[in-house]
C-alpha positions as a printed NumPy array, in Angstrom:
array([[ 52.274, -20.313,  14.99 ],
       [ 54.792, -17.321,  14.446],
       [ 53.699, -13.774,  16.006],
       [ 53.176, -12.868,  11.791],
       [ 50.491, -15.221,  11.604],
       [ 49.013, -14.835,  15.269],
       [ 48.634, -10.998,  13.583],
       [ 47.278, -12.19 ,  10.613],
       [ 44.619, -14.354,  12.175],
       [ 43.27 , -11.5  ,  14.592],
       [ 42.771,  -9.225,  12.361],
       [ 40.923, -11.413,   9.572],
       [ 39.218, -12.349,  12.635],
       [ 38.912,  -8.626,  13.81 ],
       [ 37.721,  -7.725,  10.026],
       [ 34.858, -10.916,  10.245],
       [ 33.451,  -9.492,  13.506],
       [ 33.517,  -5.726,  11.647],
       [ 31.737,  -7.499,   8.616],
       [ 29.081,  -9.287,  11.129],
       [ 28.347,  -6.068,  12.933],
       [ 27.07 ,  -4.587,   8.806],
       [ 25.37 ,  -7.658,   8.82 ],
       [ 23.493,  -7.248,  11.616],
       [ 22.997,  -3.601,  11.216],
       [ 21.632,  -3.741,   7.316],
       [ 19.443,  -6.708,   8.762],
       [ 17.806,  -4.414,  11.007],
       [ 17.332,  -1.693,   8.407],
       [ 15.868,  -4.301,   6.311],
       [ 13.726,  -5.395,   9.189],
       [ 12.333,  -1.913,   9.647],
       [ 12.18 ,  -1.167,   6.032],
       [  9.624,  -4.407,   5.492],
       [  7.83 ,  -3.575,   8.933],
       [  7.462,  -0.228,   7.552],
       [  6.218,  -1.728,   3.693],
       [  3.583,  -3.887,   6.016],
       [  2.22 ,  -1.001,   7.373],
       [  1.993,   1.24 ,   4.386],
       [  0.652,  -1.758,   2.739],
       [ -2.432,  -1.859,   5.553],
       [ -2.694,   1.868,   5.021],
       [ -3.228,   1.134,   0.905],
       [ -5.785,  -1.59 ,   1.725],
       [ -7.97 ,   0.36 ,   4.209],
       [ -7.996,   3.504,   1.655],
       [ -8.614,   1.334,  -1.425],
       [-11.431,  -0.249,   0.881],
       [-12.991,   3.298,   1.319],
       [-12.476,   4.41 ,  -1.977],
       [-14.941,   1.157,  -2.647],
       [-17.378,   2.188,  -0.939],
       [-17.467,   5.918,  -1.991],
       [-18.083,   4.245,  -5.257],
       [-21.12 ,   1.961,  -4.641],
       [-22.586,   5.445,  -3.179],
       [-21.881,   6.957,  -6.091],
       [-22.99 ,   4.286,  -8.244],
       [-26.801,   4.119,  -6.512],
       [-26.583,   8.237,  -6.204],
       [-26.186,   8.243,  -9.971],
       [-29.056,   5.1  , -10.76 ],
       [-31.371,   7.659,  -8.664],
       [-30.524,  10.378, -10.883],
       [-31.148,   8.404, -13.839],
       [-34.72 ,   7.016, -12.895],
       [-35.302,  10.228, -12.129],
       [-34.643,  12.121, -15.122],
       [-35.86 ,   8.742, -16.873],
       [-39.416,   9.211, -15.316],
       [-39.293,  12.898, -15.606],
       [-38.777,  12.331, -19.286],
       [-41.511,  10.182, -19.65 ],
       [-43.831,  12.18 , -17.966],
       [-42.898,  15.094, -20.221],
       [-43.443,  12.783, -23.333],
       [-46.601,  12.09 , -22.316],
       [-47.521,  15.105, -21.024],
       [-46.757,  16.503, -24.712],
       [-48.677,  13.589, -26.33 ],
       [-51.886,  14.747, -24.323],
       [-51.746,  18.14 , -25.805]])
């Protein structure tokens, strides 16, 4: 091998350990990017999970109302029958 192509070699060899290093580097970004997708991801789940709930209690709150008003408007009906 000449001195040219010693040259040559180390510093394709010198770019190849540059390139690695990105490698490695953007593959931690990435890592923390997903860890942090995971964990907004949990965050989504446990609010939609509430949000499920505050319906169901909103659901039977609003059947109360409507028997309510239902018998209250039947009694009324009636009451106006009597007369």
């Amino acid at each position: 091998m000449t001195k040219e192509m010693m040259e040559d070699l180390l510093h394709s060899i010198t770019q190849w350990l540059d390139e690695l290093k990105d490698i490695k580097e953007n593959g931690q970004q990435i890592d923390e990017l997903y860890s942090n997708l995971e964990t907004e991801a949990s965050n989504l789940e446990s609010h939609l999970q509430g949000l499920q709930q505050n319906i169901k209690q909103l659901d039977k709150k609003l059947a109360m109302v409507i028997e309510r008003r239902m018998t209250t408007g039947t009694e009324k009906l009636i009451a106006r029958r009597a007369f």
